[in-house]
C-alpha positions in Angstrom: 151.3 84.3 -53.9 148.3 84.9 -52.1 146.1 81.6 -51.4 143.4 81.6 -53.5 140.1 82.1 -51.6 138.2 79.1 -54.0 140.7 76.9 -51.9 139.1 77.8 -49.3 135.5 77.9 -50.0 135.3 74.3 -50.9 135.2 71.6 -48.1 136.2 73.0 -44.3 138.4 69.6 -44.0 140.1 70.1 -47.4 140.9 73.7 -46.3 142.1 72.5 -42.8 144.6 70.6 -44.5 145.8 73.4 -46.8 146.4 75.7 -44.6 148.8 73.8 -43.4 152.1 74.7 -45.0 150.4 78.0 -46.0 151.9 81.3 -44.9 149.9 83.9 -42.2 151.3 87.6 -43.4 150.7 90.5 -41.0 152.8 93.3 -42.3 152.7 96.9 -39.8 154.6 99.7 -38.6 157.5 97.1 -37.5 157.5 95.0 -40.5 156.7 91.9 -41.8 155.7 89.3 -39.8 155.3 85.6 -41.3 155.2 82.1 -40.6 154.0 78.9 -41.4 151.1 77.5 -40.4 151.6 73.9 -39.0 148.1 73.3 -36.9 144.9 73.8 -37.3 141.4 72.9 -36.1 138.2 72.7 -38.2 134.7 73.9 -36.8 131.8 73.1 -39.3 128.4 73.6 -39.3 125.5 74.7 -36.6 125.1 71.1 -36.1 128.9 70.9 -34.8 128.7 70.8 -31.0 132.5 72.7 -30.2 131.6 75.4 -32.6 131.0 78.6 -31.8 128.1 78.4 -34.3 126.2 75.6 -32.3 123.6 78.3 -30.5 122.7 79.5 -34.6 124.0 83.2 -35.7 124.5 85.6 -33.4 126.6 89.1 -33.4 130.0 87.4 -32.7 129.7 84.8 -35.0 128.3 86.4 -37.9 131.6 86.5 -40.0 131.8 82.3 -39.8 128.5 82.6 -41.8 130.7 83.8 -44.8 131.9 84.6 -47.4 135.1 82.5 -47.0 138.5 83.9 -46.4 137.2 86.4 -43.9 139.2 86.2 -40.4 137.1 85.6 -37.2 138.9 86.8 -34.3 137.6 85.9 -31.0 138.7 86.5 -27.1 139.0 83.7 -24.9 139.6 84.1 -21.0 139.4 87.3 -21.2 143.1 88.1 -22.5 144.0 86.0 -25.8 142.8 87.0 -28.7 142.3 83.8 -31.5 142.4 83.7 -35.2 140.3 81.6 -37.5 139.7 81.6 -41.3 136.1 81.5 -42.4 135.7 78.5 -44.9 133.1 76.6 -46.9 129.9 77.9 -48.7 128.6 81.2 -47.4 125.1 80.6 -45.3 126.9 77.3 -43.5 128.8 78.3 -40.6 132.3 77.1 -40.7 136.3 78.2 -40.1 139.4 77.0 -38.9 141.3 77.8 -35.8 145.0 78.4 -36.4 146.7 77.1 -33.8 150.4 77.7 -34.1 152.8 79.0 -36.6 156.2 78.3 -37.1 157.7 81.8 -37.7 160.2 82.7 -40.3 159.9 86.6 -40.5 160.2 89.3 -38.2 161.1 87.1 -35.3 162.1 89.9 -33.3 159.2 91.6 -33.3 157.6 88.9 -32.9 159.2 87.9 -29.0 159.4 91.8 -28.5 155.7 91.1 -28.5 155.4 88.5 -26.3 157.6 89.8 -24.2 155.3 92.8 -24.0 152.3 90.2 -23.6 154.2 89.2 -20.7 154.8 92.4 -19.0 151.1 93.7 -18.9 150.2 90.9 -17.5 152.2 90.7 -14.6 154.6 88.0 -15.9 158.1 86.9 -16.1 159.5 88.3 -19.1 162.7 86.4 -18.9 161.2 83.3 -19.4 159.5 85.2 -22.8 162.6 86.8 -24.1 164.4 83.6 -23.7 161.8 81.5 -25.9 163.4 79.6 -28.9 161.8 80.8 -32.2 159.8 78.0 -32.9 157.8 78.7 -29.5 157.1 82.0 -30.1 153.4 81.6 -32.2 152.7 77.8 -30.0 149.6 78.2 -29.2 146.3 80.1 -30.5 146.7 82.9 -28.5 150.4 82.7 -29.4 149.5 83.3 -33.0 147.3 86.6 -32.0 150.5 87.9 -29.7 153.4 87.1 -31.8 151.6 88.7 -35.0 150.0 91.7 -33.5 146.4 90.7 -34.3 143.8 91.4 -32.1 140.2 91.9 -32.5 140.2 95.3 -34.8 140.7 92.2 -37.5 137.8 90.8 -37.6 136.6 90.2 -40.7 139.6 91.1 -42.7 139.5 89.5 -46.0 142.6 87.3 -45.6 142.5 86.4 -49.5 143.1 90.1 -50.2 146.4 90.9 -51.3 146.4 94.6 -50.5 145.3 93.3 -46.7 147.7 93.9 -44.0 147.2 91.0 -42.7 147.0 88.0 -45.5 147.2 84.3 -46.1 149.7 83.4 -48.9 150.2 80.1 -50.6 153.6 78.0 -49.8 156.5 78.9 -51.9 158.4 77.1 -54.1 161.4 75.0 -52.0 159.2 74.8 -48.9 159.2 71.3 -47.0 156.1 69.2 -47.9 154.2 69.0 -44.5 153.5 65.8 -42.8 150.1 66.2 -41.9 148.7 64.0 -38.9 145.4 64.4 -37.2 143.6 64.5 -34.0 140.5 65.2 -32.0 140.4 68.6 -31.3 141.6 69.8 -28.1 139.7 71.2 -25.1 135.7 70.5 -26.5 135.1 67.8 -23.4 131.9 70.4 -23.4 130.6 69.0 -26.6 128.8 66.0 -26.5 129.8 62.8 -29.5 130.6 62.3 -31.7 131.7 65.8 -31.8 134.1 65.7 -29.1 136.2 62.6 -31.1 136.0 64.2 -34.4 139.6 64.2 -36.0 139.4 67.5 -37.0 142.5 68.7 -35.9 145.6 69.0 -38.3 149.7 69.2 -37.1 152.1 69.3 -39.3 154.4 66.7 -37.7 157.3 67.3 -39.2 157.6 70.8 -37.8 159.6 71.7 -34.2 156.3 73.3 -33.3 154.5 70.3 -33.5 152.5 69.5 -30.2 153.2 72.5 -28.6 149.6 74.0 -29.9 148.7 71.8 -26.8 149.2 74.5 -24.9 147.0 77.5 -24.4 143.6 78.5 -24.7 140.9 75.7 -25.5 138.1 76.7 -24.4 135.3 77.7 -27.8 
């Protein structure tokens, strides 16, 4: 069941959209945790003005230089940790941002997590515990809290069955997503048309659609 990296190394925009559906698999000493992916963002090319690419290879953004199906994990303000998958041909910078999962296993770990997440930080940990399970992986640092990934993954191959942390192809019976596109959110740095591209993919049939709106956007 594991998505087939080819899928992947193909077009970024083509991958964007298959993610969506497909299944992020952390499994650790608490279980499996899994979900399904219902947003993501593409990033393409050194010429692409939001991607983290746009200043040419450097240490931290070696890994979106290839191969694909690597994961590039990257902190933003200082505190959330965000996953992307590496995509297209190797030598052209590309990957997509996973911005929120819809979780179907280990849910309890999962909000154990954030509520964790919550507590080191200083915050309410009511409001956390409380979350419905559709809000638990929301947001791009969601996805890093709620499934224990952090930057010790970087440049895990994600098309590697053996990996701990995975991506695996929809199964039989799931719902077909309703894909709908957007800009991408937060790149108001980048000048056009970069910052209208519709590169940003929400499955909108999902309860988690729109609430990737909230959280960390800055690239």
């Amino acid at each position: 069941m594991i998505l087939a990296r080819h899928v992947l190394a193909g077009d970024s925009l083509a991958a964007a959209r298959v993610l969506i559906g497909a299944r992020l698999v952390h499994e650790g000493p608490d279980g499996r945790r899994s979900g399904r992916i219902v947003e993501t963002e593409a990033y393409i090319g050194t010429e692409d003005r939001a991607s983290h690419a746009r200043f040419g290879r450097t240490a931290r953004n070696a890994i979106m230089f290839g191969p694909a199906g690597r994961a590039y994990v990257y902190l933003v303000y200082g505190m959330y940790d965000c996953l992307n998958v590496v995509t297209g041909e190797e030598g052209r910078a590309a990957a997509v941002l996973i911005r929120a999962v819809e979780p179907i296993e280990g849910i309890d770990a999962m909000r154990d997590a954030r509520v964790a997440w919550a507590a080191r930080r200083g915050r309410a940990t009511a409001s956390a515990s409380g979350l419905r399970d559709s809000r638990l992986a929301s947001g791009p640092g969601l996805v890093s809290v709620a499934f224990g990934i952090d930057r010790s993954h970087n440049g895990v191959d994600l098309c590697d069955v053996e990996s701990s942390l995975r991506l695996e192809a929809a199964e039989a019976g799931d719902r077909l997503p309703d894909i709908a596109t957007s800009a991408r959110i937060g790149v108001a740095y980048a000048a056009e048309p970069w910052r209208s591209m519709p590169w940003r993919f929400v499955d909108a049939s999902s309860p988690v659609s729109g609430a990737g709106d909230r959280g960390p956007r800055r690239r």
